[in-house]
Rosetta silent file (secondary structure, phi, psi, omega in degrees, C-alpha in Angstrom):
SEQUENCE: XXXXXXXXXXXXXXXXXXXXXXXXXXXXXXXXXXXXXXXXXXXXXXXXXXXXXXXXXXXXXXXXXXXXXXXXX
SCORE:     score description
SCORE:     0.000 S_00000001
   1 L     0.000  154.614  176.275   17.912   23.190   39.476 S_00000001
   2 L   -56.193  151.450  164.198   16.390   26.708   40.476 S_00000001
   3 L   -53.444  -22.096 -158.814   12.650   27.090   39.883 S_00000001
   4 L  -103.692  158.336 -146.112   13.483   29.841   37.361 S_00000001
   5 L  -154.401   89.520 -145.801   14.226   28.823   33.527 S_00000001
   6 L   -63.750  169.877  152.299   16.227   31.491   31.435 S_00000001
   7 L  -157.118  146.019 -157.059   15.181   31.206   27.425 S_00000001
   8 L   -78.086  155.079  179.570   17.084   31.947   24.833 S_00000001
   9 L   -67.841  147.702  149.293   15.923   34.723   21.723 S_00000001
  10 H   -68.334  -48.395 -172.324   15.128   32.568   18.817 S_00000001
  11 H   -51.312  -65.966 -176.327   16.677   34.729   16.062 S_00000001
  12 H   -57.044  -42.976 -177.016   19.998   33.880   17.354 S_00000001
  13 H   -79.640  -22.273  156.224   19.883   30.387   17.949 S_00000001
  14 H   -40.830  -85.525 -173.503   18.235   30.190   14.157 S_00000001
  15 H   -11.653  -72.777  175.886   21.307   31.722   13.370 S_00000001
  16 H   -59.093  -12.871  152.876   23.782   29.375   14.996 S_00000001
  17 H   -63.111  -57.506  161.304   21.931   26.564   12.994 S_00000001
  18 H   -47.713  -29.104  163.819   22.448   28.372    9.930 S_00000001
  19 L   -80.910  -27.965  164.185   25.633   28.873   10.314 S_00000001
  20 L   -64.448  -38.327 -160.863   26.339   25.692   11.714 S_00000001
  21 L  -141.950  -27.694 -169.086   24.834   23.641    8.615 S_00000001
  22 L    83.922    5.348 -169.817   24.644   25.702    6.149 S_00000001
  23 L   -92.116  159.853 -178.901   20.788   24.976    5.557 S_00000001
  24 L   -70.492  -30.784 -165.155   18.283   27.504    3.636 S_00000001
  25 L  -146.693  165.391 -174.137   15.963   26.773    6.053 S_00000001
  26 L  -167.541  136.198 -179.065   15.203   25.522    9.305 S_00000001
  27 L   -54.625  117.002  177.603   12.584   24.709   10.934 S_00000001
  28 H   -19.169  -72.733 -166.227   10.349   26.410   13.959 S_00000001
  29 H   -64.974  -12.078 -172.089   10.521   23.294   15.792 S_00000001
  30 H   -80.872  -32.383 -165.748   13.843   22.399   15.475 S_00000001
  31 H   -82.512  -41.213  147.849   15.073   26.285   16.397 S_00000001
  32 H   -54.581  -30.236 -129.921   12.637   25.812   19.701 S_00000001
  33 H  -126.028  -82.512  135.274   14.243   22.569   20.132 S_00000001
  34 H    -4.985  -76.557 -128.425   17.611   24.238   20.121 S_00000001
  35 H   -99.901  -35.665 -176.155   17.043   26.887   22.429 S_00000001
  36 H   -82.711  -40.782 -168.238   15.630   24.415   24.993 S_00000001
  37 H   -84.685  -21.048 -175.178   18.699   22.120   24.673 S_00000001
  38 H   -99.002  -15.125 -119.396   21.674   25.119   25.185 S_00000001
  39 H  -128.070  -55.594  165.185   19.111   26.666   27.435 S_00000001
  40 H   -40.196  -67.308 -174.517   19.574   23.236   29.596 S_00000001
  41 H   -53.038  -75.609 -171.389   23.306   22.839   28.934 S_00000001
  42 H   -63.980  -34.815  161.142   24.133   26.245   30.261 S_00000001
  43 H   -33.528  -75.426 -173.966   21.685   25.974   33.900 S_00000001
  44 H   -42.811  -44.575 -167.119   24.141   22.939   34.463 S_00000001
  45 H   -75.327  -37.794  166.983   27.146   24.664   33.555 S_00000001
  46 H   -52.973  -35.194 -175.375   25.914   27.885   35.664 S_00000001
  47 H   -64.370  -65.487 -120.175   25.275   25.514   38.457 S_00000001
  48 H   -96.533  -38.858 -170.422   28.266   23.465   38.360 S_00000001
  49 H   -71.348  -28.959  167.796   30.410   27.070   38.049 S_00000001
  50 H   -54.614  -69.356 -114.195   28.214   28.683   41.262 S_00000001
  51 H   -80.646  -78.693 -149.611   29.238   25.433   43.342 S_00000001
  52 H   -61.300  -62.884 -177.850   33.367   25.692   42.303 S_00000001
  53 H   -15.507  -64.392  152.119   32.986   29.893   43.130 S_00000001
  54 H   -18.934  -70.827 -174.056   32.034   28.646   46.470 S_00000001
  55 L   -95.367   32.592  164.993   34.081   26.569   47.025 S_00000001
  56 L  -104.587  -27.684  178.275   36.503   28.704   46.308 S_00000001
  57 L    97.408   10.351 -168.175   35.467   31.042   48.596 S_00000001
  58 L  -109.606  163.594  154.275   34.241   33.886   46.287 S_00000001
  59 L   -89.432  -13.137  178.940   30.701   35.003   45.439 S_00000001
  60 L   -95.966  126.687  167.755   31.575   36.163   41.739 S_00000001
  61 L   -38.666  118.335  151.192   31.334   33.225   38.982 S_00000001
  62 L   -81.771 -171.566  176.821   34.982   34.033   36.848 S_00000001
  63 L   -98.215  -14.906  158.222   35.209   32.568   33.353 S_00000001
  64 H   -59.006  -53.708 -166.324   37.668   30.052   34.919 S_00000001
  65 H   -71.994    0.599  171.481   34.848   28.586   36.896 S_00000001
  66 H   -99.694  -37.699  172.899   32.470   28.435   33.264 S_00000001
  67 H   -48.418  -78.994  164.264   35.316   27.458   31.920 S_00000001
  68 H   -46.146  -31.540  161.425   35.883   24.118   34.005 S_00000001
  69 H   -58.060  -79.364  171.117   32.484   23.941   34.565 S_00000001
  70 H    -7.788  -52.702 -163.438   31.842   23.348   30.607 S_00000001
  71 H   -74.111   -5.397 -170.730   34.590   21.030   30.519 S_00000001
  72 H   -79.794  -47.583 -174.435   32.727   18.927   33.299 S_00000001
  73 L   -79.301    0.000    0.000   28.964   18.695   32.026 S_00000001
């Protein structure tokens, strides 16, 4: 992976917990904890979707290549 390491707002991914579970509350670490794990998942999936662009012959990422990419990681 690139040296550089994108990170997600908190507020949202709180959200997406909340929404997700249905809980009153949720925890700091768990919302940090979150953020780091989707924060992971999509680097791979960005990765895996530069590489098919490529090798495709284009330089712009489409949402087909995030698309396939997703289903891959």
């Amino acid at each position: 992976m690139s040296g550089k390491r994108a990170s997600l707002p908190l507020a949202p991914v709180e959200k997406i917990i909340r929404a997700g579970s249905g809980a009153n509350r949720v925890s700091s670490g768990a919302t940090k904890t979150l953020a780091n794990v989707l924060t992971e998942i999509a680097l791979k999936i960005s990765e895996r979707a530069t590489f098919l662009a490529k090798h495709a012959g284009r330089k712009t990422i489409k949402a087909e290549d995030i698309n396939l990419a997703s289903k891959e990681i």
